[in-house]
FIKE-160962 format. One record per residue (C-alpha): chain; x negated, y negated, z negated. Coordinates in steps of 0.5 Angstrom, whole numbers. Example, Ala and Ser with C-alpha at 12.3 -4.5 7.8 and 13.67 -1.06 7.14 Angstrom:
<recs>
REC cadena    xx    yy    zz
REC      A   -25     9   -16
REC      A   -27     2   -14
</recs>
This chain:
<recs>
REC cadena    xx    yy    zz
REC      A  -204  -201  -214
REC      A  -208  -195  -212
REC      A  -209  -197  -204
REC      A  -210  -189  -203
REC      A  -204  -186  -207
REC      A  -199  -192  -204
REC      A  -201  -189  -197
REC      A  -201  -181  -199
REC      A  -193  -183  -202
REC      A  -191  -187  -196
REC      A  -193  -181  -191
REC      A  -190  -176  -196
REC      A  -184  -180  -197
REC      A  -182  -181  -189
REC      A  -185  -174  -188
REC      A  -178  -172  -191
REC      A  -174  -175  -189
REC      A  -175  -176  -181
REC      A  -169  -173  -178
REC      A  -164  -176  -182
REC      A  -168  -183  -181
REC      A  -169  -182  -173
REC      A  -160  -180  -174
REC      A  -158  -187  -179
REC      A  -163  -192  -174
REC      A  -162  -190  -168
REC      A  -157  -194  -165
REC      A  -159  -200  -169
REC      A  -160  -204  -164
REC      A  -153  -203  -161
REC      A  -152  -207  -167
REC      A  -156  -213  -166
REC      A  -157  -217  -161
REC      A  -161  -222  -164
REC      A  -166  -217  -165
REC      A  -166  -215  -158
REC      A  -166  -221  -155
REC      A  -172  -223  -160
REC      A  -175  -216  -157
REC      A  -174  -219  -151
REC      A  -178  -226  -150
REC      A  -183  -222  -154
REC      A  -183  -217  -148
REC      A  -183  -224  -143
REC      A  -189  -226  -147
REC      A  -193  -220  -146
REC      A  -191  -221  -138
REC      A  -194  -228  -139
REC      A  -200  -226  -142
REC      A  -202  -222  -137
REC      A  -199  -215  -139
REC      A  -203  -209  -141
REC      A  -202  -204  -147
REC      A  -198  -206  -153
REC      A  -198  -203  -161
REC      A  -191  -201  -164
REC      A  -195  -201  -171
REC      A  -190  -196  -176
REC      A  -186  -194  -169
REC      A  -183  -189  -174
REC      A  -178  -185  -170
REC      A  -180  -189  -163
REC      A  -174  -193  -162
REC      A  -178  -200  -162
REC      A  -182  -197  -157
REC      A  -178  -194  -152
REC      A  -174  -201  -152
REC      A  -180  -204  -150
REC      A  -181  -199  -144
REC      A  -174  -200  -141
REC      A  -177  -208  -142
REC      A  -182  -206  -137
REC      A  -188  -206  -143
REC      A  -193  -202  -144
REC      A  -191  -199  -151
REC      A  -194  -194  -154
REC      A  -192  -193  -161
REC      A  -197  -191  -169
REC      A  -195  -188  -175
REC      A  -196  -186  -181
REC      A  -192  -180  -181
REC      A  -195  -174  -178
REC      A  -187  -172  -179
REC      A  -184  -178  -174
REC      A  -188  -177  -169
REC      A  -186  -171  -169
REC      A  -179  -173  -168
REC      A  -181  -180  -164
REC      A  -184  -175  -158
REC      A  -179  -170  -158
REC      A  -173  -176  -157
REC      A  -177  -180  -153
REC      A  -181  -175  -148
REC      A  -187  -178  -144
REC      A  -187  -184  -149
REC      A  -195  -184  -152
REC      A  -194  -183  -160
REC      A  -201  -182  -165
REC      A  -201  -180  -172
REC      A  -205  -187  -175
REC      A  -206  -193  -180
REC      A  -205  -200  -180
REC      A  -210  -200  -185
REC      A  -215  -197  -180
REC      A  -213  -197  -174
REC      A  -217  -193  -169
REC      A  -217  -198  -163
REC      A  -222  -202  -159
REC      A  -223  -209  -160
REC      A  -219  -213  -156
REC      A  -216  -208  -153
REC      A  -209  -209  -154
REC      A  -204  -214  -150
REC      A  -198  -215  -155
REC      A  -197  -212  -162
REC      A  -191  -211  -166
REC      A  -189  -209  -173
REC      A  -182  -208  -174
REC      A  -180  -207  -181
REC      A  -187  -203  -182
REC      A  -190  -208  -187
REC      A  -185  -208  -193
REC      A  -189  -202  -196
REC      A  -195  -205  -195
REC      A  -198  -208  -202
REC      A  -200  -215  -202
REC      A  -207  -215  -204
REC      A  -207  -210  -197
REC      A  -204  -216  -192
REC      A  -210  -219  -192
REC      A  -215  -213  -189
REC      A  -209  -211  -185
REC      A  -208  -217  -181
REC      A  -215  -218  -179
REC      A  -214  -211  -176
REC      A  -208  -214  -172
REC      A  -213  -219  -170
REC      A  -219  -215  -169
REC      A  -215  -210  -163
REC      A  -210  -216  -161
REC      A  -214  -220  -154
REC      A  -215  -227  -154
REC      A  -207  -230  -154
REC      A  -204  -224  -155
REC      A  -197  -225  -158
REC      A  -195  -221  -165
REC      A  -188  -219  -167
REC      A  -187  -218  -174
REC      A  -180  -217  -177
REC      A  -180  -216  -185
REC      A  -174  -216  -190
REC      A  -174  -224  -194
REC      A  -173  -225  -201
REC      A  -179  -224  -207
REC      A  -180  -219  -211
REC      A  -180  -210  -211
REC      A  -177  -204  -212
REC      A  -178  -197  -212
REC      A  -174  -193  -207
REC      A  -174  -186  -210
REC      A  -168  -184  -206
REC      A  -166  -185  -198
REC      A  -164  -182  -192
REC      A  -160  -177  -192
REC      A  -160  -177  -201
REC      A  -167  -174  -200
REC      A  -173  -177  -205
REC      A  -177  -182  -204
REC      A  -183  -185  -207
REC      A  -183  -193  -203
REC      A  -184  -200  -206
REC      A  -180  -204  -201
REC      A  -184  -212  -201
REC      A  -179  -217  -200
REC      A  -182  -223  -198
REC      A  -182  -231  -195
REC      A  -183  -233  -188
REC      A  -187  -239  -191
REC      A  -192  -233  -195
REC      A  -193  -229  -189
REC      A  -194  -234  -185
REC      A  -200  -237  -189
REC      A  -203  -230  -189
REC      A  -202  -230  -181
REC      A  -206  -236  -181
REC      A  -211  -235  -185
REC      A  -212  -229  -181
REC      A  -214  -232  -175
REC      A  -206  -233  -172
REC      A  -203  -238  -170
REC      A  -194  -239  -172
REC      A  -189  -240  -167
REC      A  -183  -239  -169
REC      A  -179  -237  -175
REC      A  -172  -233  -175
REC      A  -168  -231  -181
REC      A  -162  -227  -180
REC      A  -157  -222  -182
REC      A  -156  -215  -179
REC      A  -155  -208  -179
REC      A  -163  -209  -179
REC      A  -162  -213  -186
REC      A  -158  -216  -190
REC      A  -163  -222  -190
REC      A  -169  -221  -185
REC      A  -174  -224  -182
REC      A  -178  -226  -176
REC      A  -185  -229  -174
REC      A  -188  -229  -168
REC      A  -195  -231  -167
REC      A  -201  -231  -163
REC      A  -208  -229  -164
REC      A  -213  -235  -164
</recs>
C-alpha cells in the first residue's frame, strides 16, 4: 500500500466527517468504565514517572485528551485532520491540539512523558508499525508508559461510508495483542499488561500498556 496515498485518504476522510464523528463518540466514556479506568492507572503511571507532557496521538476530536486533563495529565492532543483539530480547539477551549503525524512526528527526542494511541492505529498498514513505534520510542523518555487501544481480530475492510452516512475512503486493521506486542518489543518496549474487552468503544477491543526500555 501506497504509504502516501493511505495518509492523503485517512486526512480526507476524517476531514468529512469531523462534526459528526465529534457528536457519535462524545460521550463514549460515559459508556465504559473499563476504558476510563485503564486511562485512569495510565494517568497514575505518568504521576509515577515523574510527570511531564503526554502525546494523545490520533486525538481526533480531543476527547481522550481532555479526560487526561481532568486526570491531572499534561495531554495535549495530534491529528492528522486539519478538519478535527479544528473541532478538538473548538469543544476543548485552552486545551493544546497540532495538525501532525505519527508517521513523522515533530517532537524531540526524549521529550514526551506518556503517550497514547487510543484507537489511532487501526488505519495504519502493517509495513508502516514498525517505523511508527520507533517514533513512539524516539520521543517517549526512558521508562515512559505507552497506551495503546486497538480493534482485536485479523484481517481488513474498506470503510467507504461512516459517521453521519458520509463517505469514507479507510482500511480499518484488526489486529492480535500477541502481534502487536511483538512489534512493540522489537521496537524497544517493554509489555505489562494486556486487556481484551467489549464496549460501546468495540465490539472486541484491546489494550496494551507498555514502557519505553
Amino acid at each position: 500500500m501506497n504509504s502516501e496515498h493511505w495518509l492523503v485518504d485517512t486526512r480526507t476522510s476524517y476531514d468529512t466527517v469531523a462534526a459528526d464523528y465529534a457528536d457519535q463518540v462524545r460521550d463514549l466514556l460515559d459508556r465504559t468504565p473499563y476504558e476510563r479506568a485503564v486511562l485512569t492507572l495510565f494517568a497514575e503511571l505518568v504521576r509515577t514517572a515523574g510527570g511531564g507532557p503526554v502525546a494523545d496521538l490520533g486525538c481526533g476530536s480531543g476527547r481522550i485528551t481532555a479526560h487526561l486533563r481532568d486526570l491531572g495529565v499534561d495531554a495535549f492532543g495530534i491529528d492528522l485532520s486539519p478538519a478535527m483539530i479544528e473541532v478538538a480547539r473548538r469543544d476543548h477551549p485552552g486545551l493544546r491540539f497540532e495538525v501532525g503525524s505519527m508517521t513523522d512526528l515533530d517532537l524531540a527526542e526524549a521529550s514526551i512523558a506518556g503517550l497514547v494511541a487510543w484507537y489511532s492505529l487501526i488505519h495504519l498498514p502493517d509495513e508502516e508499525i514498525g517505523s511508527v513505534f520507533r517514533q513512539f520510542r524516539r520521543v517517549l523518555r526512558p521508562g515512559g508508559p505507552l497506551l495503546l487501544a486497538f480493534h482485536v481480530g485479523d484481517g481488513s475492510r474498506l470503510k467507504t461510508r461512516g459517521y453521519g452516512g458520509h463517505p469514507m475512503k479507510v482500511h480499518v486493521h484488526l489486529r492480535r495483542p500477541d502481534r502487536l506486542a511483538a512489534w512493540l518489543e522489537n521496537a524497544g518496549f517493554t509489555v505489562e499488561a494486556r486487556l481484551t474487552l467489549s464496549s460501546a468503544e468495540s465490539a472486541l477491543g484491546g489494550i496494551l500498556v507498555a514502557r519505553r526500555h
